[in-house]
C-alpha positions as CSV (number, residue, x, y, z in Angstrom):
1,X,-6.8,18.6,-7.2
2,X,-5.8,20.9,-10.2
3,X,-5.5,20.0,-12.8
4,X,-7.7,17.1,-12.2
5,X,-10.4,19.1,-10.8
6,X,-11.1,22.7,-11.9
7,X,-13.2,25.3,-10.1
8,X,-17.3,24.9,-10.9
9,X,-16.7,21.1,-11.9
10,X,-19.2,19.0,-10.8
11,X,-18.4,15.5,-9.3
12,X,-20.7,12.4,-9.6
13,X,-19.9,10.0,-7.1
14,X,-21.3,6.5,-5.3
15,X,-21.1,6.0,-1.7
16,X,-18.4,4.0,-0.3
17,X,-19.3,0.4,0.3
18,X,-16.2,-1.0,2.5
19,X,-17.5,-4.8,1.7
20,X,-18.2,-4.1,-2.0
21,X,-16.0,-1.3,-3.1
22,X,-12.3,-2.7,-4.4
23,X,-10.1,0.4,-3.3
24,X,-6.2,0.8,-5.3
25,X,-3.8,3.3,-6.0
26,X,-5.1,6.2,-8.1
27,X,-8.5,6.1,-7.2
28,X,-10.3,9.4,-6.3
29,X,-12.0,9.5,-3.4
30,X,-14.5,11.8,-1.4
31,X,-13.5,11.5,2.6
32,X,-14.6,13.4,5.5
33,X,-12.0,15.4,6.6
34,X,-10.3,13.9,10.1
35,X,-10.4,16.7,11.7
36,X,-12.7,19.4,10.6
37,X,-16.5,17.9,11.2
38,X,-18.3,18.6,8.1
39,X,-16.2,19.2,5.5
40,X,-15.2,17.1,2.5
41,X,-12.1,16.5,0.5
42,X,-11.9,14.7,-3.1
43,X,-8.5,13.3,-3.0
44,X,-6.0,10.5,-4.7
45,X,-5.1,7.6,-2.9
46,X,-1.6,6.6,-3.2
47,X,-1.4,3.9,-0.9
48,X,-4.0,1.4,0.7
49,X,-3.3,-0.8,3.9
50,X,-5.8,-2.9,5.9
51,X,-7.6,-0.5,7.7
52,X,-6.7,3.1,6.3
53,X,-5.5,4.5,2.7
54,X,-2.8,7.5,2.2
55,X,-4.1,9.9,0.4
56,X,-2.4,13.1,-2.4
57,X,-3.6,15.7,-4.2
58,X,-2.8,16.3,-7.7
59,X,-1.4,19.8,-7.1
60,X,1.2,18.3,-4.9
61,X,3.1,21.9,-4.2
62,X,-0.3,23.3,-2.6
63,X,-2.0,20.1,-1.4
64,X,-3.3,19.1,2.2
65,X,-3.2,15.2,2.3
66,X,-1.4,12.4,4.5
67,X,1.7,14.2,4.3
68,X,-0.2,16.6,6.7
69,X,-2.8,14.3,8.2
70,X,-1.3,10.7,8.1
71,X,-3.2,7.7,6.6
72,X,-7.0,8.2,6.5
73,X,-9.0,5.1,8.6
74,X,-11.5,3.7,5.9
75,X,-14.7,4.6,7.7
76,X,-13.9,8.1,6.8
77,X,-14.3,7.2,3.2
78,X,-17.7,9.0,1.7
79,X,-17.6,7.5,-1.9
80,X,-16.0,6.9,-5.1
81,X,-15.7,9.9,-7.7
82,X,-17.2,8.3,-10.7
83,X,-17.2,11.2,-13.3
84,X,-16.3,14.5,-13.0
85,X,-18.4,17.3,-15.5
86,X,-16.3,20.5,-16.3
C-alpha cells in the first residue's frame, strides 16, 4: 500500500459492520485473505457489487489484489481503516 502505508505505521481500525457500514470506492479496508487462513491484507476498494468488493493496492506495479484473487465476498471484510499513525 506504499505510499499509503509505510513500514512501522500503525493502523487504527473499526470492525466491519455489513448492516451499518456504507462501503464505496476508495475506502481502505482490512480483509482476511481468501486464501491463506490467518493473514490480513489492508487494501483499496475500487469497485463494490451486491455481495463482494474488488479490491487494489496503491503500489499497483507490486500489488496482490482482485487482479490476482477476483472480487472479495463481503463476509471476508475485517474492518474499516480509520487512521493510519506513521
Amino acid at each position: 500500500m506504499l505510499p499509503t502505508l509505510k513500514e512501522g505505521d500503525l493502523l487504527i481500525y473499526k470492525p466491519f459492520s455489513y448492516k451499518e457500514d456504507y462501503l464505496y470506492e476508495g475506502l481502505i479496508v482490512v480483509i482476511k485473505h481468501p486464501f491463506e487462513q490467518g493473514q490480513l491484507m489492508v487494501k483499496r476498494i475500487s469497485k463494490v457489487r451486491y455481495s463482494s468488493i474488488e479490491i487494489i493496492g496503491d503500489n499497483v506495479a507490486s500489488s496482490i489484489d482482485s487482479r490476482q484473487l477476483g472480487a472479495i465476498n463481503k463476509v471476508n471484510i475485517e474492518g474499516i481503516v480509520e487512521n493510519i499513525i506513521s
